[in-house]
C-alpha positions in Angstrom: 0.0 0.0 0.0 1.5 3.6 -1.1 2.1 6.0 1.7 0.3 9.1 1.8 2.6 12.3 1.7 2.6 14.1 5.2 0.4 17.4 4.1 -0.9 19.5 6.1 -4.2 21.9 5.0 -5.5 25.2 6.6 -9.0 26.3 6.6 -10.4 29.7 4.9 -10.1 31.5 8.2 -6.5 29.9 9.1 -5.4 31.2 5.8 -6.7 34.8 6.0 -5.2 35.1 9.5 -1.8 34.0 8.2 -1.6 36.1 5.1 -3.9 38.9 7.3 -6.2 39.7 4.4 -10.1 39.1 4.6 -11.8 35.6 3.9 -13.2 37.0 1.2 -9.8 37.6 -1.3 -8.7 34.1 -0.1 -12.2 33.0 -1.9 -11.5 35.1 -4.9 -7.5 33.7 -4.7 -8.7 30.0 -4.9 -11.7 31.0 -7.5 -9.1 32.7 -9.9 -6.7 29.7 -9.4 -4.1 31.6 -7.7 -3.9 29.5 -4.6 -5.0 25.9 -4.7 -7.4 24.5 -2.7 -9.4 21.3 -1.9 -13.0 21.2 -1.6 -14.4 19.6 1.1 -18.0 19.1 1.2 -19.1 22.6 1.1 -15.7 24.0 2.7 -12.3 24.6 1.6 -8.7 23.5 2.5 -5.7 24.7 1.5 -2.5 22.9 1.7 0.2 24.7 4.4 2.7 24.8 1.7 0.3 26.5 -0.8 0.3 29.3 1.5 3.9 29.3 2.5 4.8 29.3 -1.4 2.4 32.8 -1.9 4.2 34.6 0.2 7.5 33.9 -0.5 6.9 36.0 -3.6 8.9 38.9 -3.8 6.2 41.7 -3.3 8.0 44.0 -6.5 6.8 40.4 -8.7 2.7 41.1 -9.0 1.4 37.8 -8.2 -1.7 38.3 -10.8 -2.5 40.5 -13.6 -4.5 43.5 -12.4 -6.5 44.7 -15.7 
């Protein structure tokens, strides 16, 4: 039997707390495909290292097109 990889996945709320933005733009982050995310049920998860990827960006590198 394979082994499952050790991954660890934050809530909506844990997420916004970490990157200190509203629930809301994490929504719109996992809509437009910038940050991935598992639906469970009618909930999301995000994986940890999702998260910890995001915001290692360097903040003069736009993370998405604006217009």
């Amino acid at each position: 039997m394979a082994e499952l990889p050790d991954v660890r996945f934050l809530t909506v709320a844990e997420v916004a707390d970490i990157m200190r933005v509203s629930k809301m733009t994490v929504y719109r982050l996992v809509h437009s495909g910038e940050l991935p995310a598992v639906r469970f049920g009618r909930s999301y998860r995000v994986p940890e290292s999702a998260v910890t990827a995001m915001l290692e960006v360097p903040a003069d590198r736009p993370v998405a097109d604006a217009g």
